[in-house]
N, C-alpha and C positions, 0 to 999 in steps of 0.2 A: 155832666157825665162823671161817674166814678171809675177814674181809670189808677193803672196801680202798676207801678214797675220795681219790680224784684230784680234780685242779684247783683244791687248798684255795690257794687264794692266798695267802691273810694267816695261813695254819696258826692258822684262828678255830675251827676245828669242834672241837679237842680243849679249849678252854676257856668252852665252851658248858655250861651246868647240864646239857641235855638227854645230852649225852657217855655220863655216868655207865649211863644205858641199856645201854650195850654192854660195862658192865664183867663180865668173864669171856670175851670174844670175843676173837680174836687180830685188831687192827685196825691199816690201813696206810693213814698217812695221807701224800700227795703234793703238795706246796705246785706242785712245777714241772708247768709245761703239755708234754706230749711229744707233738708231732702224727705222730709215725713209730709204725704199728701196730705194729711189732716191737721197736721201743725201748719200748714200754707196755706190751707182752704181756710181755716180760721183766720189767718191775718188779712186776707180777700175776699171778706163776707162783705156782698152787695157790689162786688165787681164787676163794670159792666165791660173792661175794656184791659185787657195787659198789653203791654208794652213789654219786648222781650229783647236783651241784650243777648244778641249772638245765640249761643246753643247752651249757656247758663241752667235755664230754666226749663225742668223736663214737664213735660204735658202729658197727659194719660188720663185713662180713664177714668183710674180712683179719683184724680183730682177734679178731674170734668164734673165729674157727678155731684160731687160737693159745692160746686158753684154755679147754681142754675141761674142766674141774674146776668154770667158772665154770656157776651155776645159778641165780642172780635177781641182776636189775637192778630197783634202787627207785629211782626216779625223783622229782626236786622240782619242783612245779608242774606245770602243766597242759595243756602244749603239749613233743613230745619230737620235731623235726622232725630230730633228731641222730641219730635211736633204728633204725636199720634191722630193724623189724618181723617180716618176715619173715623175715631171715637169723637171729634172735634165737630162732625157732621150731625153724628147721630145726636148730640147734646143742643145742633143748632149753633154752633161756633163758627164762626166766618175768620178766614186766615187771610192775612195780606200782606205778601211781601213790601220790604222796603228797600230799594236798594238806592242807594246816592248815584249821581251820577256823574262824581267829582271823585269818590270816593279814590285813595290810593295806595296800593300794594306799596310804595315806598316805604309805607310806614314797618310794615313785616320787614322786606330788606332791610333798611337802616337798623334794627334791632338783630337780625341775625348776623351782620356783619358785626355788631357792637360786639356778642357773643364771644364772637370769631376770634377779635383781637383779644379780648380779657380772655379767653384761655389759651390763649396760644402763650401769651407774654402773663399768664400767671396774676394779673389786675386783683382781681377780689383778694385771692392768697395775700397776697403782697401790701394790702391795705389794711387786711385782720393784722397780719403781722406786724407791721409796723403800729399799729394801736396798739398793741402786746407790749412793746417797748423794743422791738428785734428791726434790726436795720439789712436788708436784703438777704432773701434767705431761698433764693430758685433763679432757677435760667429759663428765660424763657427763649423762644423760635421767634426769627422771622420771618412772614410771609413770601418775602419775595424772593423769586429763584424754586420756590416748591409748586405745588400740584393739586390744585383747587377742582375737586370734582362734583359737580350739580348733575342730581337724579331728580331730572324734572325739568323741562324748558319751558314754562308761561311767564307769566307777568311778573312774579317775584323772581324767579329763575332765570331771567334775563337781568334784571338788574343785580344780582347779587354775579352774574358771571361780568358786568360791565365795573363792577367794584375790584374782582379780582383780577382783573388787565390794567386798572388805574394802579394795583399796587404792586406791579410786576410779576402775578403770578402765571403759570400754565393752568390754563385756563380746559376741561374737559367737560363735557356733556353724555349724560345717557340715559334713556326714557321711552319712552313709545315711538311709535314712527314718525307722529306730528310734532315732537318735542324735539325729535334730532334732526328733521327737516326743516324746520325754524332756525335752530343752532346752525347748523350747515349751512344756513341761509345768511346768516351774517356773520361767518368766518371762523364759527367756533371749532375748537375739534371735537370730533367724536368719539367717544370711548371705543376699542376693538370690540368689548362685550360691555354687559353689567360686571360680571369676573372680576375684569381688567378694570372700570370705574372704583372696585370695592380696593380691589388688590394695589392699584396705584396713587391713589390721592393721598397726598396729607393731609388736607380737608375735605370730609363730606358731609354737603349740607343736602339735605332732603325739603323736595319743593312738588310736591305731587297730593294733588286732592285724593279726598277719604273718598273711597266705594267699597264696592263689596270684590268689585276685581283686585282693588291695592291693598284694601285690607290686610297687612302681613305679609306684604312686598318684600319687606326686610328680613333674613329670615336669620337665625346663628349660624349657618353654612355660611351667610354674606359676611357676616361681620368679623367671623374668624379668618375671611381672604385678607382684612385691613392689617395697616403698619404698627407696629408696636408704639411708635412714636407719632400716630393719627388721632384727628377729632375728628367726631361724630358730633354733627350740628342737628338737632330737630324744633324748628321753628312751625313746621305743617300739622302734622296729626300723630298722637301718641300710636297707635295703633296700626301706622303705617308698620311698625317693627313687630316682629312676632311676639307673644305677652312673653315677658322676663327674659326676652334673647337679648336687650343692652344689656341689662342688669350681670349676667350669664358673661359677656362676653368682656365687660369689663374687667368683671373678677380673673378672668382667663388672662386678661392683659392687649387685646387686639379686640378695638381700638383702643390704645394705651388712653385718650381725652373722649368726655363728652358734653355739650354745652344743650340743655334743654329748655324748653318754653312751654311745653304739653306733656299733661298727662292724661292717662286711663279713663279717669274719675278725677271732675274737678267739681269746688278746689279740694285742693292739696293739704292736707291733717299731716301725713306724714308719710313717708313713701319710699323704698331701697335707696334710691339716688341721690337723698338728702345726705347720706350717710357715706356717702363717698367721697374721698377728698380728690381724686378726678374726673370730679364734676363738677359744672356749673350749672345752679337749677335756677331760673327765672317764674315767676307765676304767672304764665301765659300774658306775656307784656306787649306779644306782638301787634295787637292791631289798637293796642289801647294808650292813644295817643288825641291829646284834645282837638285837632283840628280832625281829625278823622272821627272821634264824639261826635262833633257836629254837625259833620255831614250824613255822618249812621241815626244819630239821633233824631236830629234836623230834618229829614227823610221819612222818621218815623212818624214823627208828628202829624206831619203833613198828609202825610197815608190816614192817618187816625182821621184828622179833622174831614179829609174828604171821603171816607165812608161815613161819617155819620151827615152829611151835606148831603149822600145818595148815591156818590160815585161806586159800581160794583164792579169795575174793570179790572182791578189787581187781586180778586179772592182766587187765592191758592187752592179752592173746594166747592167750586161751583155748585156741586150738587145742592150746599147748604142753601143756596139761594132757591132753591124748588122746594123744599121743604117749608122753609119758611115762608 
């Protein structure tokens, strides 16, 4: 089978253990991002099979059409808002999730506390700097004794709140009903409002899935309630914030910090934030970590090998299978 995984960035998937998997497959792997349907449909001529890392790689029509050979998309993780469903059908394209089932949220925590500390205590500044030749040139904050606000209680949202009671902070929560009833549930506090979440923290880290409800959750009324002397952490989804209401609210000065991991449109050419020196911008680093590779990876494979063995239990579009 000719299978073909695009948007490998760090060309990590071919020295993954999990790899070995697909030894006897004719496999193409694509480090560079091509947003032109026709410049990708040419490098996936006679593709029977993609392999897709996370929401990298958009699917559509124009591209469907141009790959008639192609016949299943295995999918990593849980949300494929990339994934044109229907056009995926009418081509005869079979979708199948992959999800691990080791997989761990630790890995986004551990990266957005990493955030946390380098701008709080000024880290990247402070290392450009001293490579310059200049010997301590900022003051940084510390955590403990301030006011760590999470909007969003699930799986990373719990442990980035159990990182900030390890490091003595006031610890707050605010979110929908199931996210403060969780929090409440193991002693967290609860914000008075959202207001009170924006208007109190010295840290807020945002941990809430993308839909079309949260979409622009965040709005510039929110971020003008925040401290002069606050960071604004987004390790979840660019588009949780309203478009250019950071950008907007930085310039204004509140939140004075911000540390991000998401954007709009990935990857990243070049983007307002880059350009700011109260910022920390990361290239979406959070879940891309090698033992979490290999269980997203690992996962994926395994889905691959077992639809073409017969298994039809995980297609995301059942319909295709009446057609075909």
């Amino acid at each position: 089978m000719k299978i073909a995984i695009p948007d490998d960035y760090q060309d990590a998937v071919r020295t993954l253990n999990c790899f070995q998997k697909l030894d006897g497959q004719q496999v193409i792997i694509s480090r560079q991002h091509l947003s032109d349907p026709k410049v990708l449909a040419a490098r996936l001529q006679g593709v029977e099979a993609l392999v897709l890392i996370r929401e990298r790689t958009p699917i559509n029509e124009e591209l469907l059409a141009l790959l008639p050979d192609l016949r299943l998309i295995v999918q990593t993780g849980k949300r494929a808002p990339h994934i044109d469903f229907a056009a995926c059908t009418r081509h005869g394209v079979a979708v199948v999730y992959a999800t691990p089932l080791n997989s761990s949220s630790s890995v986004t925590a551990e990266l957005t506390w990493g955030l946390i500390l380098a701008a709080t205590r000024f880290i990247p500044q402070e290392v450009a700097s001293m490579k310059a030749g200049h010997w301590q040139s900022r003051l940084g904050r510390t955590l403990h004794g301030r006011t760590l606000g999470i909007f969003g209680y699930g799986n990373i949202g719990s442990q980035i709140a159990g990182y900030g009671q390890a490091f003595g902070m006031r610890v707050m929560v605010w979110g929908r009903e199931g996210s403060r009833s969780r929090a409440q549930a193991n002693g967290i506090e609860i914000a008075a409002s959202k207001d009170a979440l924006f208007s109190d923290a010295d840290v807020l880290s945002l941990h809430i899935a993308l839909s079309e409800e949260t979409r622009g959750i965040v709005s510039s009324g929110d971020l003008a309630k925040m401290k002069p002397s606050s960071l604004l952490v987004n390790t979840s989804r660019a588009a949780l914030i309203a478009p250019g209401a950071l950008e907007e609210a930085l310039r204004a000065g509140r939140p004075g910090y911000a540390a991000v991991d998401v954007y709009e449109s990935e990857p990243v050419a070049d983007h307002p934030l880059l350009h700011m020196d109260n910022v920390i911008c990361t290239p979406h680093l959070g879940y891309v970590e090698r033992d979490n590779y290999e269980s997203l990876m690992g996962a994926a494979f395994d889905a691959l090998l077992a639809f073409t063995a017969g298994n039809r239990a995980n297609v995301a579009n059942p319909e295709v299978l009446k057609r075909a």
